[in-house]
C-alpha positions as a Markdown table, in Angstrom:
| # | Residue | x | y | z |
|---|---|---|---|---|
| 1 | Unk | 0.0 | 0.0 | 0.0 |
| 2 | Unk | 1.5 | 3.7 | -0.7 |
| 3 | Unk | -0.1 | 6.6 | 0.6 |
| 4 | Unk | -1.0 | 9.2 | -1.8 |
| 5 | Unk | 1.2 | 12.2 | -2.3 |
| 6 | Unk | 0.1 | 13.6 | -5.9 |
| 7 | Unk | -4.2 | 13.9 | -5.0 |
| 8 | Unk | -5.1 | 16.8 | -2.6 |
| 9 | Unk | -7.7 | 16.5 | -0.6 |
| 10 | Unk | -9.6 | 18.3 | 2.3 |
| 11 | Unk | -9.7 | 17.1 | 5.6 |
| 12 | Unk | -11.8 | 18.7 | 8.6 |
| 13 | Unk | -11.4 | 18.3 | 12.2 |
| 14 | Unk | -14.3 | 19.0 | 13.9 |
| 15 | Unk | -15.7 | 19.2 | 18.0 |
| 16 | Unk | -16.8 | 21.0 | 20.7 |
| 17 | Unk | -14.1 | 24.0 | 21.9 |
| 18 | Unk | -11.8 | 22.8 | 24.4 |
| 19 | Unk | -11.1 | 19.1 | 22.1 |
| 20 | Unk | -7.7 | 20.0 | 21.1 |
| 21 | Unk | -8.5 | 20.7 | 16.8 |
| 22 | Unk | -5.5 | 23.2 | 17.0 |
| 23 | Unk | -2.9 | 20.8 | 18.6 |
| 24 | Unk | -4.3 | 17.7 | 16.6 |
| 25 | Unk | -4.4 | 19.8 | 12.9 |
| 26 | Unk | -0.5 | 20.4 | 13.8 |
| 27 | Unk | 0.4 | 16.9 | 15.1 |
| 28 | Unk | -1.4 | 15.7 | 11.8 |
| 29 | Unk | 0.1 | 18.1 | 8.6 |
| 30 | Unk | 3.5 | 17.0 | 11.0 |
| 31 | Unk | 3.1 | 13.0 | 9.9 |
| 32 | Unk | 1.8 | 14.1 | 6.8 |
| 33 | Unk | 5.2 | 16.1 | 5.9 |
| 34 | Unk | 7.0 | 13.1 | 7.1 |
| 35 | Unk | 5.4 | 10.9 | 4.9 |
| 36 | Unk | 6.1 | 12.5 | 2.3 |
| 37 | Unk | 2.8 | 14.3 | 1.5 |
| 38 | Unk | 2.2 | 18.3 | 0.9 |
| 39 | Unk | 0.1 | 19.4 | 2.9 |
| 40 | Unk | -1.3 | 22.6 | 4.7 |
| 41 | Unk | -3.0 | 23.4 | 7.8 |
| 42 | Unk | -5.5 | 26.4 | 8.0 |
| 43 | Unk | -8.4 | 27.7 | 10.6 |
| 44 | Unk | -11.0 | 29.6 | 10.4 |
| 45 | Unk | -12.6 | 32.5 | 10.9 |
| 46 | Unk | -9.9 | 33.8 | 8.3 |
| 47 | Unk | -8.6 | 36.7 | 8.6 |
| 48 | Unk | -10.9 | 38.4 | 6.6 |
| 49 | Unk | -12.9 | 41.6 | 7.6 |
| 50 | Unk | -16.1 | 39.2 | 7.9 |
| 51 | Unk | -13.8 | 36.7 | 9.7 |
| 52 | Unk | -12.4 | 39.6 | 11.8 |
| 53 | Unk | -16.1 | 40.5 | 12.7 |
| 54 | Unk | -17.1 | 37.3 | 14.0 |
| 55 | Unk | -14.3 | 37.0 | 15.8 |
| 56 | Unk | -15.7 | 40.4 | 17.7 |
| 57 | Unk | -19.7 | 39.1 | 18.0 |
| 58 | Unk | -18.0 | 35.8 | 19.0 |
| 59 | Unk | -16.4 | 37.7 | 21.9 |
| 60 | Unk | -19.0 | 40.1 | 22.5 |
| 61 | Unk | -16.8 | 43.2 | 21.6 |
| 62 | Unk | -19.9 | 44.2 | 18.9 |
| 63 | Unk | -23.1 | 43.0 | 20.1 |
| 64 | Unk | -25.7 | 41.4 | 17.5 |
| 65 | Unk | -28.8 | 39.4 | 16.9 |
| 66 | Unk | -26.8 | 35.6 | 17.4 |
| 67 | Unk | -29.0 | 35.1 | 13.7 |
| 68 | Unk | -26.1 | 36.7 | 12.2 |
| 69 | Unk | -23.4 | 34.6 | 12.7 |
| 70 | Unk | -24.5 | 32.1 | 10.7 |
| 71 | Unk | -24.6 | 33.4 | 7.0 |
| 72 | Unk | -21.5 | 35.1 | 8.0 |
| 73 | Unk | -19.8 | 31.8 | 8.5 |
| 74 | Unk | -21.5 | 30.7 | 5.1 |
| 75 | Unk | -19.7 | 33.6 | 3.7 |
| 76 | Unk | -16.5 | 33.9 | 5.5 |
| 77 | Unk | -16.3 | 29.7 | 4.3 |
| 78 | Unk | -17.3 | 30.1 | 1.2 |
| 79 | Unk | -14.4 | 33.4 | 0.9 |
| 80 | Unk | -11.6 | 30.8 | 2.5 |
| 81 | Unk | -12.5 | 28.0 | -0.8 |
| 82 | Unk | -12.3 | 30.1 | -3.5 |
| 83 | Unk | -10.1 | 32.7 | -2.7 |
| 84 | Unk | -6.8 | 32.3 | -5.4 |
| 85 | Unk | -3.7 | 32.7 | -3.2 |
| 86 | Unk | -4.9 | 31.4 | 0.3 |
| 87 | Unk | -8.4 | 29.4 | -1.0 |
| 88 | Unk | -8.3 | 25.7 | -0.1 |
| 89 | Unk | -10.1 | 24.5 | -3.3 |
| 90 | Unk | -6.8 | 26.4 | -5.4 |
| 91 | Unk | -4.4 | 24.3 | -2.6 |
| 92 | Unk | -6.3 | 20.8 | -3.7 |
| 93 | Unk | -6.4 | 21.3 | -7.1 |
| 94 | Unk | -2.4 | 21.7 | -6.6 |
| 95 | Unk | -2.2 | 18.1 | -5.3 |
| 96 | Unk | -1.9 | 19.9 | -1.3 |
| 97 | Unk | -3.8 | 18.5 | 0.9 |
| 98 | Unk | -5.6 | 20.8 | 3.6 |
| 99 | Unk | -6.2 | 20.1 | 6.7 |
| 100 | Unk | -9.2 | 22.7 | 7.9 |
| 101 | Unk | -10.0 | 22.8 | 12.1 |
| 102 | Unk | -13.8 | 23.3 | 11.3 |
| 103 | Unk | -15.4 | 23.3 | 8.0 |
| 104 | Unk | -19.2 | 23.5 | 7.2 |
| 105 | Unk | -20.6 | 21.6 | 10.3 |
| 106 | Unk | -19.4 | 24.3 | 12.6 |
| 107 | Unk | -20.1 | 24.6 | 16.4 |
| 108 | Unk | -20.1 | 28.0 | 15.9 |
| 109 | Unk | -22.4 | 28.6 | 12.6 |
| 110 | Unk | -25.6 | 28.3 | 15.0 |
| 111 | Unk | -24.1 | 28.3 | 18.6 |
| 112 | Unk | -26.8 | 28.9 | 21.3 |
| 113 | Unk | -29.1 | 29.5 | 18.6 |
| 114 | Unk | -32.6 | 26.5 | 17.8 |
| 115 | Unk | -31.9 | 26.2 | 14.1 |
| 116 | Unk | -33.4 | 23.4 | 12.7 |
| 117 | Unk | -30.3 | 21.3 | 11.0 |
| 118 | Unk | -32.0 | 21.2 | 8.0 |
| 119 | Unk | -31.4 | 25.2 | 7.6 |
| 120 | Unk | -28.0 | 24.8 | 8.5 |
| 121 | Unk | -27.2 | 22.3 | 6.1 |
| 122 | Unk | -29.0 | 24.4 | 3.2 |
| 123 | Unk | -27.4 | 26.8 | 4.1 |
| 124 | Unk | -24.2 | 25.7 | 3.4 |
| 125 | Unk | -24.6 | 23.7 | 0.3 |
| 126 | Unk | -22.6 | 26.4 | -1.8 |
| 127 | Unk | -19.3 | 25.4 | 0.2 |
| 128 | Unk | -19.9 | 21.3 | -0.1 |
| 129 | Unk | -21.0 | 21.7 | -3.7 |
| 130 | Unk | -17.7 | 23.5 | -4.4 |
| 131 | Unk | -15.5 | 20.7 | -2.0 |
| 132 | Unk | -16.9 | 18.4 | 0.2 |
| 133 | Unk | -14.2 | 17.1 | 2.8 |
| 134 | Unk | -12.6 | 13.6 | 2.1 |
| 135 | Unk | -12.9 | 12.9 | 6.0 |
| 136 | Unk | -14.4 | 14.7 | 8.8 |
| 137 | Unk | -12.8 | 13.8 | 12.0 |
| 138 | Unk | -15.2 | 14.9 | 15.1 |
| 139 | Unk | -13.1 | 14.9 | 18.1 |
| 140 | Unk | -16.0 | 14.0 | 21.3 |
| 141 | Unk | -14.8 | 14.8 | 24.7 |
| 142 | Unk | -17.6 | 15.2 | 27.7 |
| 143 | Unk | -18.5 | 18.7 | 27.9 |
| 144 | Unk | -17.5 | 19.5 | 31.2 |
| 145 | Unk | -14.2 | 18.3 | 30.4 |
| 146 | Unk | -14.2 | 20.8 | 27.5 |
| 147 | Unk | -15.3 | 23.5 | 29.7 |
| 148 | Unk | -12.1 | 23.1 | 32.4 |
| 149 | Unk | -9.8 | 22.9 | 29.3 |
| 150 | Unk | -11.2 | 26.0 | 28.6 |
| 151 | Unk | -10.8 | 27.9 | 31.6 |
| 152 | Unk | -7.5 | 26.6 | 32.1 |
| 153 | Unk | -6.3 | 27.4 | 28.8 |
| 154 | Unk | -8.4 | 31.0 | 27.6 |
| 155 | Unk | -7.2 | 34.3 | 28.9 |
| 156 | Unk | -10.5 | 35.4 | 27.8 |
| 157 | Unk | -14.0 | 32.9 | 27.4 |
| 158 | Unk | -16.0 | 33.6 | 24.5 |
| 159 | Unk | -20.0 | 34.3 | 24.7 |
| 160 | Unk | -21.4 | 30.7 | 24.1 |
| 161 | Unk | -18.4 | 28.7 | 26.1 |
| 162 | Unk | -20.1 | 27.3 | 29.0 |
| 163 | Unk | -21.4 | 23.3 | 30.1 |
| 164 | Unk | -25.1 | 23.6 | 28.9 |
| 165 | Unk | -23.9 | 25.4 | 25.8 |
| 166 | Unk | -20.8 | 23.0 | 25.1 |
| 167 | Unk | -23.1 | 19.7 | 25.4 |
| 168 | Unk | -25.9 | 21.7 | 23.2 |
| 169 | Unk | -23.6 | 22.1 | 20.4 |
| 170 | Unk | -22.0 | 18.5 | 20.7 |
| 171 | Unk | -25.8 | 16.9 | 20.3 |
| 172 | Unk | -26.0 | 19.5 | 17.3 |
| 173 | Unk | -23.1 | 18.2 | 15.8 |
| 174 | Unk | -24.5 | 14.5 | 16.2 |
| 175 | Unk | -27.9 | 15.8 | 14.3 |
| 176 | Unk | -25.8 | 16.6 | 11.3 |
| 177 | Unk | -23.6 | 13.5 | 11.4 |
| 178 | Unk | -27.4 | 11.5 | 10.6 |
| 179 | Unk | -28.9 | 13.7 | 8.2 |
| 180 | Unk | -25.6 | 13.7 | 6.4 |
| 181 | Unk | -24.7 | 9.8 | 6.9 |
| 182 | Unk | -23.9 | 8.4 | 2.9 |
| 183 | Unk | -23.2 | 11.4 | 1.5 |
| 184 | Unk | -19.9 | 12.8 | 4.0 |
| 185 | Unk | -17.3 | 10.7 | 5.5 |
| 186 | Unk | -17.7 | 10.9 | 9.5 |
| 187 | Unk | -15.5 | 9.6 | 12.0 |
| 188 | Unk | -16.2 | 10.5 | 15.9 |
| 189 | Unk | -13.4 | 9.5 | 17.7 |
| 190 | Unk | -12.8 | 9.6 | 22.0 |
| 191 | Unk | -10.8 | 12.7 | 22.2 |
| 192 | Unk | -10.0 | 11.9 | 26.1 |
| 193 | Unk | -7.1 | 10.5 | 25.6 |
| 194 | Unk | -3.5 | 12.2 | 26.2 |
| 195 | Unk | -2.4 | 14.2 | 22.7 |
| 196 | Unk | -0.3 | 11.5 | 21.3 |
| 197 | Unk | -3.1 | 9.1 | 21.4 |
| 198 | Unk | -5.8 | 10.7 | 19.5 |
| 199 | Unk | -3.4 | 11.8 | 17.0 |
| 200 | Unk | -2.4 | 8.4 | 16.5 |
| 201 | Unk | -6.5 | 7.4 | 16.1 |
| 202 | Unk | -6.4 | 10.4 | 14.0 |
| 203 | Unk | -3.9 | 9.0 | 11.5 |
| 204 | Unk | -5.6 | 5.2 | 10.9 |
| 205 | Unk | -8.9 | 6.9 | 10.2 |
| 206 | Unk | -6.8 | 9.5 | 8.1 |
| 207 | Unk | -4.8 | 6.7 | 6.2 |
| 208 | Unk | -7.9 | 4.4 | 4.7 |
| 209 | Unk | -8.7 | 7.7 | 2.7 |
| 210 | Unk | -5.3 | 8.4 | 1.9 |
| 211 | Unk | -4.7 | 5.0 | -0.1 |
| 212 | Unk | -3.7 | 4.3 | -3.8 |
């Protein structure tokens, strides 16, 4: 078996805050590079002024109807796959592959707001029409672990970070997994475990879509 190094593909890591996404994207594009394939690890919001302004409604330096943030997300998303220097879809086409910490199932696209996963997932049918991830890795961790990585870790806490919050977003998450099931690839993996463990899950589930 040889692991692919020519195709590029997108690969999301998903989960509640507080899983460890940032640490896990690095340990991962770190065994990609030493096996010999290209590869590039990016987060979102970009940088972009819509990505800059949810990063302000996200931490409640500009206040606004929580309805908002989600077709700002769609937007800020839909910038980050198209956009020619730093787009993702440009970087795959290239033969990199691109490991994303959240794509379209985002926490964050209808944190502590009852939208029905249908809307969610409508609304962000532009982005998995353009590129649907290969794998989407969801890392699960019990929420009230979540929450003391958080406060041990955050200088500041952002609006929607707390227990109730945390385990309403995980179930969210679950709700897309099922109306999604056949047409994206899912894996929910135990994301208590120490670093080196769940990137070492991480890399068999990442390796069955990374086969010739």
């Amino acid at each position: 078996m040889i692991l692919q190094k020519r195709k590029g593909r997108l690969i999301a890591l998903e989960g509640i805050d507080g899983c460890g996404k940032s640490t896990q994207a690095r340990l991962l594009a770190e065994r990609m590079r030493q096996e010999g394939i290209a590869c590039y690890a990016t987060m979102e919001p970009t940088d972009s002024p819509i990505g800059s302004l949810i990063r302000q409604i996200m931490t409640g330096r500009v206040k606004t109807d929580n309805r908002v943030i989600a077709p700002l997300f769609v937007a800020d998303r839909l910038d980050h796959l198209l956009n020619e220097v730093n787009g993702i879809l440009h970087k795959v086409e290239e033969g990199i592959t691109v490991i994303s910490d959240r794509y379209y199932f985002s926490s964050y696209a209808y944190q502590g707001v009852d939208l029905p996963m249908d809307w969610v997932i409508r609304a962000n049918e532009p982005n998995s029409s353009i590129l649907r991830p290969a794998l989407t890795v969801f890392l699960d961790i019990p929420p009230k672990l979540a929450l003391e990585r958080i406060s041990r870790n955050r200088f500041q806490q952002e609006l929607f970070e707390e227990e109730a919050r945390l385990a309403q977003v995980r179930q969210k998450y679950m709700e897309a997994f099922r109306a999604l099931e056949g047409e994206e690839q899912v894996a929910v993996l135990d994301g208590d475990k120490s670093p080196q463990a769940v990137a070492e899950a991480i890399w068999e589930e990442v390796r069955k879509y990374m086969i010739d």
